[in-house]
VODRENSE-61516 format. One line per 10 residues: number of its first residue (from 1); their letters; for each residue x, y, z of N, C-alpha, C, O. Coordinates in steps of 0.001 Angstrom, whole numbers, plus 524288, in hexadecimal, padded with zeros to 5 digits. Layout:
% VODRENSE-61516
NUM	a	X:Y:Z:X:Y:Z:X:Y:Z:X:Y:Z ~ ...
***
This chain:
% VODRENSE-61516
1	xxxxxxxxxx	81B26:A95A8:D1B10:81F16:A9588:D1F33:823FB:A9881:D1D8E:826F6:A9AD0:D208A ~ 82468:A9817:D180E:82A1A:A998C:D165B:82913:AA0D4:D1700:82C52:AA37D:D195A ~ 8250E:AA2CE:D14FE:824F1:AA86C:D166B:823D3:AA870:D1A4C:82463:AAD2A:D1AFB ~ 82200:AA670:D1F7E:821DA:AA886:D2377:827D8:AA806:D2661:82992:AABC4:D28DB ~ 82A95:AA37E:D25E5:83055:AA4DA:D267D:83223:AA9AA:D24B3:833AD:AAD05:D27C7 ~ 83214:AAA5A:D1F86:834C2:AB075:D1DF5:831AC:AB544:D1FC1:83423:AB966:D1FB2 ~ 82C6F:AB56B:D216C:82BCA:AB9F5:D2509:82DD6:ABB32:D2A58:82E98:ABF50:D2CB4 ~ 82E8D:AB5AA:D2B93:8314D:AB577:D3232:83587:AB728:D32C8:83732:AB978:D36A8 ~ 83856:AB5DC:D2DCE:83C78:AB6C0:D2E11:83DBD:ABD8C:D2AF4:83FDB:AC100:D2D8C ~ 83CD7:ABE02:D27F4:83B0D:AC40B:D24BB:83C39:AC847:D27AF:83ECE:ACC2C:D268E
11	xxxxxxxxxx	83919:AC695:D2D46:8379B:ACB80:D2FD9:838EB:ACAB8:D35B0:837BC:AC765:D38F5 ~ 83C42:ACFC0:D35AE:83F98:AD01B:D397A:83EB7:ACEA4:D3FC5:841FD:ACCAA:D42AE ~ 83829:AD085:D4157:8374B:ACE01:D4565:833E1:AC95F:D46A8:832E7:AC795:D4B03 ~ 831BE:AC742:D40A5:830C3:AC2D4:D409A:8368B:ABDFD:D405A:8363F:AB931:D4054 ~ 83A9D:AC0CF:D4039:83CEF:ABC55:D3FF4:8403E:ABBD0:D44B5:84294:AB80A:D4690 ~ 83FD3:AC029:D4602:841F7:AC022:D4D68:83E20:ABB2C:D5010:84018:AB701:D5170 ~ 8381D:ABC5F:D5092:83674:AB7CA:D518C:836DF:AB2A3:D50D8:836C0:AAEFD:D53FA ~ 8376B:AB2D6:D4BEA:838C8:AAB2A:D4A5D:83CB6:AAB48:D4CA3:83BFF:AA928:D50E4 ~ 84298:AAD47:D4C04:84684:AACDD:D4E19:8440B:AAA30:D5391:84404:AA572:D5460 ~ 841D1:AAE71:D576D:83FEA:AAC11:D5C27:83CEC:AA893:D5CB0:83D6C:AA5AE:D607F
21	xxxxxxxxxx	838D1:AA7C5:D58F6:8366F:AA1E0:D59D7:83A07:A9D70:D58BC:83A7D:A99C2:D5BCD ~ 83CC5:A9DD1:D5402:83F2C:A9949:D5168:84413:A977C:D55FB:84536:A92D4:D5599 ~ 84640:A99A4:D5905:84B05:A993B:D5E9C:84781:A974E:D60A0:8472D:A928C:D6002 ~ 84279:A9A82:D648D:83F15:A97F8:D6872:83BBA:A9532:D67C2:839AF:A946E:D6C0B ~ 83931:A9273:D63ED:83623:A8EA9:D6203:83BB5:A88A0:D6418:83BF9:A85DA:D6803 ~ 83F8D:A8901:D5E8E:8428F:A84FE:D5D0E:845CE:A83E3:D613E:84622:A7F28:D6206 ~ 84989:A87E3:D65A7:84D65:A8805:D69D0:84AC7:A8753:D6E1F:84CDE:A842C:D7117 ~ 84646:A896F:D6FCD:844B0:A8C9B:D73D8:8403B:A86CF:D75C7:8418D:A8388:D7909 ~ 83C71:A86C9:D73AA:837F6:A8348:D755D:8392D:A7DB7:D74D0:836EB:A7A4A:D7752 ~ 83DBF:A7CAF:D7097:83FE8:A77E2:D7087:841F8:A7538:D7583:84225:A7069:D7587
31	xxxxxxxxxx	8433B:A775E:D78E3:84520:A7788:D7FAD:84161:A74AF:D82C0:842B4:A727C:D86D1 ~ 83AD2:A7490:D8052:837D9:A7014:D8379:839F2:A69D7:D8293:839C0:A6606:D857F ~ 83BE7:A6A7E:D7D91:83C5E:A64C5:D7C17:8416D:A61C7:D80A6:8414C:A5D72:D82BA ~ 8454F:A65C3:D8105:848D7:A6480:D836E:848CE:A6237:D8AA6:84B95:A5F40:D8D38 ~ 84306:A6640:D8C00:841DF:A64BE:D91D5:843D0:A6042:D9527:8471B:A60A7:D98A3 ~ 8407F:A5A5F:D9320:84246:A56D5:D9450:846D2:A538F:D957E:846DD:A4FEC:D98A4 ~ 84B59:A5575:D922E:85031:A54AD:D90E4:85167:A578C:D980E:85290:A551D:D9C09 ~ 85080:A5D96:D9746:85161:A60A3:D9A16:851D2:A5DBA:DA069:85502:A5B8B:DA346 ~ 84C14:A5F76:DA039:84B83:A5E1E:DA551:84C0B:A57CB:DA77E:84C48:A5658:DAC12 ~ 84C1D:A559F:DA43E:84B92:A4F05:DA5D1:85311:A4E74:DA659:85467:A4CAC:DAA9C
41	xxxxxxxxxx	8574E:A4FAA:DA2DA:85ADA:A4DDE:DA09B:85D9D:A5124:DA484:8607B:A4EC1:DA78D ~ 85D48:A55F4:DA4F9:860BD:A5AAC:DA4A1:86000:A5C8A:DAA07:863AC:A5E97:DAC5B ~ 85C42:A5C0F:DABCA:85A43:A5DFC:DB1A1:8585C:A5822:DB486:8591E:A5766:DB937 ~ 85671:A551D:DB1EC:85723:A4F99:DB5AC:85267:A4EAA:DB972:85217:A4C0E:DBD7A ~ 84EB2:A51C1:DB6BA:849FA:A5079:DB727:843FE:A4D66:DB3C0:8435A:A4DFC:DAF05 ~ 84035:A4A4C:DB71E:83E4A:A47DE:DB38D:8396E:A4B16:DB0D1:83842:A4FBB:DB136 ~ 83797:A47E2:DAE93:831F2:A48EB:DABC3:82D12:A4DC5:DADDF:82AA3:A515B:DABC9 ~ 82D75:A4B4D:DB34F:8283D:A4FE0:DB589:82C36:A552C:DB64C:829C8:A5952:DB661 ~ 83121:A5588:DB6C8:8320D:A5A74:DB855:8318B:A5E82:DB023:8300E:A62C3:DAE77 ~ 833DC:A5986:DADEE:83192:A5C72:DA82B:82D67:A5E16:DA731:82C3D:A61AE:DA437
51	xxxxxxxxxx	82A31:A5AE5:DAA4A:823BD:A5C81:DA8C0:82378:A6144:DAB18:821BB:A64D1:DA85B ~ 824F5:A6270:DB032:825AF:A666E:DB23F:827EA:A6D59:DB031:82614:A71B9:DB0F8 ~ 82C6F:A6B70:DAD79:830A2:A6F98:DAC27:82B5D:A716F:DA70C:828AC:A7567:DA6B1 ~ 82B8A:A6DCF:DA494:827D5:A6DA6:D9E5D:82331:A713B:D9F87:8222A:A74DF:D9C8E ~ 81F27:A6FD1:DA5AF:81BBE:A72F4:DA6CC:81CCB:A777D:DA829:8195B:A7AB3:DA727 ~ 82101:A7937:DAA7A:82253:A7E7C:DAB82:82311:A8367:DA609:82373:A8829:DA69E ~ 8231A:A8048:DA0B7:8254E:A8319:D9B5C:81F1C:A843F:D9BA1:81D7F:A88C6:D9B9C ~ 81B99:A7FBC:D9BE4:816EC:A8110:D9A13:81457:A85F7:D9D33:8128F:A8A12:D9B70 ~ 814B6:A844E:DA1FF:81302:A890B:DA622:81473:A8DE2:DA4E0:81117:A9153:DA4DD ~ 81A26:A8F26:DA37B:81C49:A9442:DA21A:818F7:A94A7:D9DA7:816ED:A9901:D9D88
61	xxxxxxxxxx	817D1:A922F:D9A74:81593:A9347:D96CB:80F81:A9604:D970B:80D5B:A9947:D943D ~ 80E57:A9407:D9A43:808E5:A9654:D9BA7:809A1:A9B8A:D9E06:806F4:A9F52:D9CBD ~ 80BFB:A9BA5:DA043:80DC8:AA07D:DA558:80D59:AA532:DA17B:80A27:AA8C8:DA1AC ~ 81123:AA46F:D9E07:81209:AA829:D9871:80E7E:AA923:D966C:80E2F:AAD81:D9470 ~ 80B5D:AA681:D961C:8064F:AA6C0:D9311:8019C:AAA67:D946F:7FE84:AACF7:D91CC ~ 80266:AA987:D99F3:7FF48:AAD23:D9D1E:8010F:AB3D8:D9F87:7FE95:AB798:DA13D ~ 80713:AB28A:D9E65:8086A:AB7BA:D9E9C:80803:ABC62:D995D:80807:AC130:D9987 ~ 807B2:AB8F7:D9531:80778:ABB00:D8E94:800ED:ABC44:D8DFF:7FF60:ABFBB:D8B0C ~ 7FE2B:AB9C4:D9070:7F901:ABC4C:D9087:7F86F:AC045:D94D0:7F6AC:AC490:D938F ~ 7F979:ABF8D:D98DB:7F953:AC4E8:D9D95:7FB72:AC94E:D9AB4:7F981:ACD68:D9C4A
71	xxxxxxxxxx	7FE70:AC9E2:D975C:80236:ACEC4:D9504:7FE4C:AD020:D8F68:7FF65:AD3C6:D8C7A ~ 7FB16:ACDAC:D8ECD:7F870:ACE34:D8A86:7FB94:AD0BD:D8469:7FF4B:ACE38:D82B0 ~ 7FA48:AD44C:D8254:7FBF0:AD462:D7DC9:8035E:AD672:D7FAC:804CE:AD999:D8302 ~ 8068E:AD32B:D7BFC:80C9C:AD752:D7CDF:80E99:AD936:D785A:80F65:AD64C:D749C ~ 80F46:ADCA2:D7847:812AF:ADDC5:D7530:81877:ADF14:D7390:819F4:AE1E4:D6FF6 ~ 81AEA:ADCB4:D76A3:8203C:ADCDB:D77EF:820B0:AD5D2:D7555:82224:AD2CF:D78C9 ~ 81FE6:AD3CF:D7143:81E02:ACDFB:D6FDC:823DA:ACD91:D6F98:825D5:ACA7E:D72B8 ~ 827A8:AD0B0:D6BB8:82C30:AD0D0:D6A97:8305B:ACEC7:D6C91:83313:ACAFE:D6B5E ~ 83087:AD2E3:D70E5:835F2:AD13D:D76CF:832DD:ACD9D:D79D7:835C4:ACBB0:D7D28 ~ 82CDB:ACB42:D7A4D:82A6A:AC545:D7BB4:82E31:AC34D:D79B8:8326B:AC3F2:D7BEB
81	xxxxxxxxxx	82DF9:AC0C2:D75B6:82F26:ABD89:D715B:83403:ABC25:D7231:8347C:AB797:D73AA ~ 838C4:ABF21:D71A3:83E15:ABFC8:D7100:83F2D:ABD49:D77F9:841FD:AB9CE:D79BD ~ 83AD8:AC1A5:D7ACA:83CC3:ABDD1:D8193:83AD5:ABADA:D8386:83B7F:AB928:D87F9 ~ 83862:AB9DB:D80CA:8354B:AB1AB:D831F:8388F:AAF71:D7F9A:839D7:AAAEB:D809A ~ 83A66:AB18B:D7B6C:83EF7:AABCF:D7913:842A4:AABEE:D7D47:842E0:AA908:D811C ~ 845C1:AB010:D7BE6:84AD8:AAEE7:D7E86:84A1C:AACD9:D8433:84D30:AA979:D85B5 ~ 8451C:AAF21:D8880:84348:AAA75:D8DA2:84337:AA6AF:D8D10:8458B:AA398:D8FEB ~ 84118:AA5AD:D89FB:83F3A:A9FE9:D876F:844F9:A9D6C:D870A:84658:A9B28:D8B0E ~ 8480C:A9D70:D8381:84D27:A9C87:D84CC:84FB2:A9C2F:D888B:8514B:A97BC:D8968 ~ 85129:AA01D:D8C28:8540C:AA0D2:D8EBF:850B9:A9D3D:D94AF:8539C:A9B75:D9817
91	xxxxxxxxxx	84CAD:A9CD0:D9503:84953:A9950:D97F6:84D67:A92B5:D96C0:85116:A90C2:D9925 ~ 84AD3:A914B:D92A6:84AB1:A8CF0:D9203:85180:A8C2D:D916D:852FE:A879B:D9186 ~ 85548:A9005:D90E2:85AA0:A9031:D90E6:85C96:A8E3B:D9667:8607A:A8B76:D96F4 ~ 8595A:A900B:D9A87:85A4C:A9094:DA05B:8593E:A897F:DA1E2:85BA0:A85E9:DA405 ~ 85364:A8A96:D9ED6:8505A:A84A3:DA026:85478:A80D4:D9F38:85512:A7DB5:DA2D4 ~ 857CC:A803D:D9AD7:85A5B:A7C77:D972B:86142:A7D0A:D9CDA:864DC:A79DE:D9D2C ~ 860C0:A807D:D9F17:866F0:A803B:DA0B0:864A4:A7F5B:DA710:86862:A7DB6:DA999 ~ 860DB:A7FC2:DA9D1:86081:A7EE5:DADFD:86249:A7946:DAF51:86246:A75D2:DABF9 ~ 863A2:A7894:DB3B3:862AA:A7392:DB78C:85F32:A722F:DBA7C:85E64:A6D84:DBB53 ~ 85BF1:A769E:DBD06:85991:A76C2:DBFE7:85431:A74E1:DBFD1:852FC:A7987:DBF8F
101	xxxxxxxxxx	84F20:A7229:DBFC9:84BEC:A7078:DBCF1:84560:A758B:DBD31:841D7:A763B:DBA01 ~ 84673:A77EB:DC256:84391:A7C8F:DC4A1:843A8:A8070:DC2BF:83FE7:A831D:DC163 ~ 848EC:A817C:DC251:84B2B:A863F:DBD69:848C4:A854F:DB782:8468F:A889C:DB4CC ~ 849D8:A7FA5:DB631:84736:A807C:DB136:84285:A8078:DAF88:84146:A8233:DAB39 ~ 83EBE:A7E10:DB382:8384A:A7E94:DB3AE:8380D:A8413:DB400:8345D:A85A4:DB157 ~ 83B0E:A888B:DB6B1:838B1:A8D79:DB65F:838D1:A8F6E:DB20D:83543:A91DF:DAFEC ~ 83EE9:A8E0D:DAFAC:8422C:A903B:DAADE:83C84:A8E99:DA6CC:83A09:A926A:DA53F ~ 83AEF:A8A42:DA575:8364B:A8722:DA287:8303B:A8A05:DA3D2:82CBB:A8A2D:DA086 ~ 82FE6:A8B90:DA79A:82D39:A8F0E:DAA34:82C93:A9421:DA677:8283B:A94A8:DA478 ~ 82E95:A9618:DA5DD:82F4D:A9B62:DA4DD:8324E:A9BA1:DA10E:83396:AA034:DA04D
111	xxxxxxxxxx	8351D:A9740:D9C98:833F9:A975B:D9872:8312C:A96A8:D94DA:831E6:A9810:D9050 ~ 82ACF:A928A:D97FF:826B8:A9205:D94FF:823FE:A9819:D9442:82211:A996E:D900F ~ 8241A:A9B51:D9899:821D8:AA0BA:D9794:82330:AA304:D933D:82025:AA4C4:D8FF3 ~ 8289C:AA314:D9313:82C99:AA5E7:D8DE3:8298E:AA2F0:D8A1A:82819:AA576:D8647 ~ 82868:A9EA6:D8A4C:82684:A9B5E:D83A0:821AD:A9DAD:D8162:8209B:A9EA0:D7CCB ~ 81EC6:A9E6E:D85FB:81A77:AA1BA:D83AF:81A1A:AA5D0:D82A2:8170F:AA6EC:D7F15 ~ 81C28:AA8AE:D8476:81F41:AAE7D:D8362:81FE8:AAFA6:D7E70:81D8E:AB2B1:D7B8E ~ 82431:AAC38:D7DA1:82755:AABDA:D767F:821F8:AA9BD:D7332:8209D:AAC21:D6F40 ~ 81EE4:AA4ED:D7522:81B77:AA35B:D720F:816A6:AA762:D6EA8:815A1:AA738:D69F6 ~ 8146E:AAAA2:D727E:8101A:AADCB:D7291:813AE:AB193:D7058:810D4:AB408:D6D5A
121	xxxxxxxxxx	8195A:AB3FF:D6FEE:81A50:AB8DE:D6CC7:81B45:AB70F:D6835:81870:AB8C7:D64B9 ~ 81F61:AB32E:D66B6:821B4:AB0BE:D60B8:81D6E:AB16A:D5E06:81DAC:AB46E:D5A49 ~ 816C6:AADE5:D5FA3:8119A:AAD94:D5D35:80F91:AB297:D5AA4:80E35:AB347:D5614 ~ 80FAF:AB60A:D5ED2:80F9A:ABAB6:D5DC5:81078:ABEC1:D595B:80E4F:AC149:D55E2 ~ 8156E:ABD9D:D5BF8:8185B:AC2BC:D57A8:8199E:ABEE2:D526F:81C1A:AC1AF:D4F6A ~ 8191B:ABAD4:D50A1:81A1D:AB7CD:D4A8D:81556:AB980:D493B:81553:ABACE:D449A ~ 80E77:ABA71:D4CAB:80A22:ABAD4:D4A81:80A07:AC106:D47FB:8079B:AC1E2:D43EA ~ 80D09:AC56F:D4AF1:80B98:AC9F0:D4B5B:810DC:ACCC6:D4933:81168:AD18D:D4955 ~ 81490:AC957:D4742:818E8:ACC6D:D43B3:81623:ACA67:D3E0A:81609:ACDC6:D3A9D ~ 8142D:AC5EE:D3CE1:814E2:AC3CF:D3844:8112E:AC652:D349F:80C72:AC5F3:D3564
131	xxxxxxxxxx	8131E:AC8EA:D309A:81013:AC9D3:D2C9D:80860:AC8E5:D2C13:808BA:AC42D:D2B3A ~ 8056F:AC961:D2C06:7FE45:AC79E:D2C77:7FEDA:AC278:D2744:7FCEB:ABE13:D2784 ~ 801BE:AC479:D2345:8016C:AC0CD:D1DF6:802A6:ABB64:D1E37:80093:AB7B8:D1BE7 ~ 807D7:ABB7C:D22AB:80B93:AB7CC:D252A:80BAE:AB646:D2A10:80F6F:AB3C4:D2BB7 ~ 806D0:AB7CC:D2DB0:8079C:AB540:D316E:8075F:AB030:D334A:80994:AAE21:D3709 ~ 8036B:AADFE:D2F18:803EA:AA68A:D30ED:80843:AA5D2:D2EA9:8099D:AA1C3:D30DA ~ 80BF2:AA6EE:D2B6F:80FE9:AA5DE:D2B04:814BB:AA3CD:D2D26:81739:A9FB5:D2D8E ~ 814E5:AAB3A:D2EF5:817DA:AABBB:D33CD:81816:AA7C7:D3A88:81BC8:AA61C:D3D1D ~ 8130B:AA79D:D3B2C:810CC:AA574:D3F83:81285:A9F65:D3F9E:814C3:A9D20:D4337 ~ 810B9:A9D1A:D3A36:813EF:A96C5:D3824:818AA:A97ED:D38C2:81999:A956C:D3CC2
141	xxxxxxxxxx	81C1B:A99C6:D37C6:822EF:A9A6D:D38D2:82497:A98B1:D3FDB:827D5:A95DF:D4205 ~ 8201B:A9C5C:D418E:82092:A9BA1:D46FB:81EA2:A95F6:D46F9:82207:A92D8:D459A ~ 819E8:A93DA:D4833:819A8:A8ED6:D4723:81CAC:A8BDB:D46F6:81C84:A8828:D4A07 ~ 82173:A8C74:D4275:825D4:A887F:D40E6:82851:A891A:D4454:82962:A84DA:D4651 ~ 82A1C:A8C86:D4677:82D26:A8CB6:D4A98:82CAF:A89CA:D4F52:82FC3:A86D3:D5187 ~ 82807:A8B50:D506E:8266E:A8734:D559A:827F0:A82F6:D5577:82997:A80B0:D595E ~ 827AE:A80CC:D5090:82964:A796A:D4FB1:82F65:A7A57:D505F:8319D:A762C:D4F78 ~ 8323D:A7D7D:D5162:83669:A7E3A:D5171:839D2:A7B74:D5593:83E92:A7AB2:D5591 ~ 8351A:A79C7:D5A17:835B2:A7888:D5EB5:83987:A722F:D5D60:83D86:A70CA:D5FA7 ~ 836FC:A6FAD:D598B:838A0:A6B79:D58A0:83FAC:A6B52:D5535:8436D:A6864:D55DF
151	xxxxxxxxxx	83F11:A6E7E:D52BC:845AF:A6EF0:D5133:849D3:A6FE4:D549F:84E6E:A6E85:D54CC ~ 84674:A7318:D57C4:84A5C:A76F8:D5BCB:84B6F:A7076:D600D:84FD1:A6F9F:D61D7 ~ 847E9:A6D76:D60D7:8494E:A688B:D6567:84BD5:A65CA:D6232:84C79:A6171:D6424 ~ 84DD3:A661F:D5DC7:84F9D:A6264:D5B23:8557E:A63E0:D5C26:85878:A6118:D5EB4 ~ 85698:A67AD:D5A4C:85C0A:A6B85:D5943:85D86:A6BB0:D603E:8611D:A6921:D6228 ~ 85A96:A6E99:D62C4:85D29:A6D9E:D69E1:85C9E:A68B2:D6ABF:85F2D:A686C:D6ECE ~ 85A96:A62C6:D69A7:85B7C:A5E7B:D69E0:860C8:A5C58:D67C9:86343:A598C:D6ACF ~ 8626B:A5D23:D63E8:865BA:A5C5B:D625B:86B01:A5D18:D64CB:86EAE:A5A0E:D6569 ~ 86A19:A6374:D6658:86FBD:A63E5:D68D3:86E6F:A624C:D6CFF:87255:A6146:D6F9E ~ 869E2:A6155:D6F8F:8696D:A6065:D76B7:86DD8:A59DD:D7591:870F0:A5838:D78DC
161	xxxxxxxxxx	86D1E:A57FA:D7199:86E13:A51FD:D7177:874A0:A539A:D7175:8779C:A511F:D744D ~ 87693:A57E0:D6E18:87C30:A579D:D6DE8:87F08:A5B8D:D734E:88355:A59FF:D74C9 ~ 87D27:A5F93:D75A1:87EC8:A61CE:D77B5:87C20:A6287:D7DED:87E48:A654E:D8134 ~ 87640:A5F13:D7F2D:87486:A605E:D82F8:86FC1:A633A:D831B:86F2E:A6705:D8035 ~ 86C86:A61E3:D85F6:867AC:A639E:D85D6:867EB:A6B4C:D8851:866C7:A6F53:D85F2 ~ 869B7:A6A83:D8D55:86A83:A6F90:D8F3A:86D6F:A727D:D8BD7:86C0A:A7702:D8CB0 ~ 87144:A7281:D87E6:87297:A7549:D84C8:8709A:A75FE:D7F9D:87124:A7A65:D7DC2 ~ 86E45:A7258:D7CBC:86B3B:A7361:D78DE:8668A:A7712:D7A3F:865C1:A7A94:D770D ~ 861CF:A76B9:D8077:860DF:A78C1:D7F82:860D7:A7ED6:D810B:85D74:A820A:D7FDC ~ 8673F:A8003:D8522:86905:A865D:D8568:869D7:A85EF:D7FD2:8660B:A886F:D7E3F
171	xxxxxxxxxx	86B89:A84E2:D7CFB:86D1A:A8796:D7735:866B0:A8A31:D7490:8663D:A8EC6:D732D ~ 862E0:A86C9:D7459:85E56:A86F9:D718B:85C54:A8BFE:D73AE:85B38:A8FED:D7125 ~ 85BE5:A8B0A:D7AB3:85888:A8F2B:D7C83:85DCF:A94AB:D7CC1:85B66:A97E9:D7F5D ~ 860A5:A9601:D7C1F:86398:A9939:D7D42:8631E:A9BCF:D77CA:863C7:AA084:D7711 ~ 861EA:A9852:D740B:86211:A9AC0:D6DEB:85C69:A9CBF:D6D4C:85BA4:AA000:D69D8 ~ 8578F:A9AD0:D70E2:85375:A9F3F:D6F84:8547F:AA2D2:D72BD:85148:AA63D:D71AC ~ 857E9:AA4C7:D774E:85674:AA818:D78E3:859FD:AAB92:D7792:858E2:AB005:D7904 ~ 85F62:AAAF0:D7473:863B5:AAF42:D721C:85FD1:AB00A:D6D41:860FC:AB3DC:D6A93 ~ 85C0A:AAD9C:D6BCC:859AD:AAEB1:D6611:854F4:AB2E8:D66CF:853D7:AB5E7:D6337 ~ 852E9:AB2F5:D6A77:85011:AB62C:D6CC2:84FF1:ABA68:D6EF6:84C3C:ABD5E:D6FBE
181	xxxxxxxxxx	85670:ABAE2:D7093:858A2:AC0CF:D7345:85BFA:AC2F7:D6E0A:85DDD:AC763:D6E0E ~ 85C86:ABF63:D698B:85F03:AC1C8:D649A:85A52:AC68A:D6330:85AEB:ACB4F:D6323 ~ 8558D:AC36B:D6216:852E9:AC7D8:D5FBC:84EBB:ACACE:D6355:84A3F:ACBC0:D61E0 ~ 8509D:ACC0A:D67D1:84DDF:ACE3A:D6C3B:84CD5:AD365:D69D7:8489F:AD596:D6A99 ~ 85012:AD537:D674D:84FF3:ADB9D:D65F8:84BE2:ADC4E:D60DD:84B87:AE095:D5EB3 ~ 84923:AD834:D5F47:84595:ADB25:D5CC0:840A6:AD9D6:D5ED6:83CCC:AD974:D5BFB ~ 84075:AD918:D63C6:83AA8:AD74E:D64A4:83935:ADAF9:D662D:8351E:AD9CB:D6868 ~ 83A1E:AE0F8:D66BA:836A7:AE5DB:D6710:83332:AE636:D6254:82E8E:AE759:D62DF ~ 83556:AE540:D5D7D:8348F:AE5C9:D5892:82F78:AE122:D583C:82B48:AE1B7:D55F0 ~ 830AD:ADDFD:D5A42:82BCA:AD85C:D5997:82777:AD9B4:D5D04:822BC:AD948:D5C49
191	xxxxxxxxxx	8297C:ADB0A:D600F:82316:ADE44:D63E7:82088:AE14B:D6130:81BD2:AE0B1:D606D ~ 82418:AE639:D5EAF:82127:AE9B5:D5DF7:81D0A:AE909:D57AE:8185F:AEA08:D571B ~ 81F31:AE7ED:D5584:81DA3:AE418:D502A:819B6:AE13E:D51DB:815AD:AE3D1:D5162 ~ 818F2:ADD48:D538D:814A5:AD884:D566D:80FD3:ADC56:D588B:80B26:ADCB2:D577A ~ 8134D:ADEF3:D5C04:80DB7:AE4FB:D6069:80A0C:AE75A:D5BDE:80563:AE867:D5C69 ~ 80DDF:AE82A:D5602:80C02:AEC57:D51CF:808E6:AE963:D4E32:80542:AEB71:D4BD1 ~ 80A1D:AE4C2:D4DAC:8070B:AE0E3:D4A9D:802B7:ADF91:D4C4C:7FEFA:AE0F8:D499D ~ 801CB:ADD0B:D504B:7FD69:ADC88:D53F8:7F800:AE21A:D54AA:7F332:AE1EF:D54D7 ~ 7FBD0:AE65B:D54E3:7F712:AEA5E:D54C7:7F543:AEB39:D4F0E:7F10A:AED75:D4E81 ~ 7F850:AE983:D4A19:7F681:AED28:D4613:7F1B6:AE78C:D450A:7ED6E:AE8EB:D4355
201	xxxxxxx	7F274:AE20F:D45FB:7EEBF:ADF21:D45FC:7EABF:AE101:D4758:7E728:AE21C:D4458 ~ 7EABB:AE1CC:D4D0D:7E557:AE3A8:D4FE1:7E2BF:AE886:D4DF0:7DE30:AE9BF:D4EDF ~ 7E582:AEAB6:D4BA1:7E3AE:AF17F:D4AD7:7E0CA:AED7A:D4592:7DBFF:AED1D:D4573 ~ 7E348:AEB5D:D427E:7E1EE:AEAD4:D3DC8:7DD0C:AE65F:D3EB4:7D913:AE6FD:D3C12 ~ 7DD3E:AE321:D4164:7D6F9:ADFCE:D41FA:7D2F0:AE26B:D44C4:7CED1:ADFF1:D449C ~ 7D2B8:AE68D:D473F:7CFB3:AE8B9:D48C7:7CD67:AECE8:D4400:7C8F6:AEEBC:D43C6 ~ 7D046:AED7E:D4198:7CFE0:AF316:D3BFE:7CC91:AEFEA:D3810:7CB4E:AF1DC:D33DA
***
């Protein structure tokens, strides 16, 4: 684990990624936990309309899913990556400040799409930047991250308790998506790298 941290970090567009997983894992997906609070507390609705809002993340989620296979192979994984975070954010930024309960089933809507978006590229490009020697490595780093989900509800729990739920979580989601338009400018560089890796594989298992 400890060298696959220092490759992530080592290398310049492996560490643009963690950067982006480690915000949208810990800030970003931590925002389901908060739902209930949300919509029950904050909007003043009960249980079935949660079940509701909750099914609409999943739905987007599918929706995405089916649009990432219609497009078949991309190679633009890069500026994916960088703009399903910052959606992803800026979604669930909207979700977290609405009043409206319609508005935010769409907002939930169509930030589950963004999740898969970010999901299927992060996977990606950690498999197809990382070193062949180091890729389970690398790939475990990501891993850790994911559990990240649980620190990140801990830390926006915390302040939701001192400062408010709607503001703990604009702070959380507003911080993956300024973290995501920080390193927007090298995701030409992560495409094209990921596009180049991927072919010298194939050239090379076929050889």
């Amino acid at each position: 684990m400890g060298d696959g941290l220092r490759r992530c970090t080592a290398d310049r567009d492996l560490r643009a990624v963690t950067w982006i997983a480690l915000f949208t894992e810990t800030f970003g997906f931590s925002f389901i936990f908060f739902l209930p609070d949300l919509v029950n507390n904050v909007l003043g609705h009960d249980e079935r309309v949660l079940g509701v809002v909750t099914a609409l993340f999943s739905v987007g989620g599918i929706a995405g899913t089916l649009v990432l296979t219609g497009l078949g192979e991309v190679r633009w994984r890069g500026w994916g990556l960088m703009l399903a975070s910052a959606a992803f954010g800026a979604l669930f930024l909207a979700a977290g400040l609405s009043g409206n309960i319609w508005l935010t089933g769409a907002l939930m809507l169509a930030a589950g799409s963004a999740s898969v978006v970010y999901d299927v590229f992060v996977s990606v490009l950690f498999q197809t930047l990382a070193p062949d020697e180091a890729r389970g490595r690398v790939v475990a780093v990501h891993g850790m991250m994911i559990s990240g989900i649980n620190v990140g509800a801990c830390i926006v729990g915390g302040l939701a308790e001192l400062r408010g739920t709607r503001f703990a979580l604009a702070l959380a989601t507003a911080g993956v998506t300024l973290n995501a338009l920080r390193l927007l400018p090298v995701g030409g560089a992560l495409s094209r790298r990921s596009s180049a890796a991927k072919t010298v594989a194939v050239i090379g298992g076929d050889g």
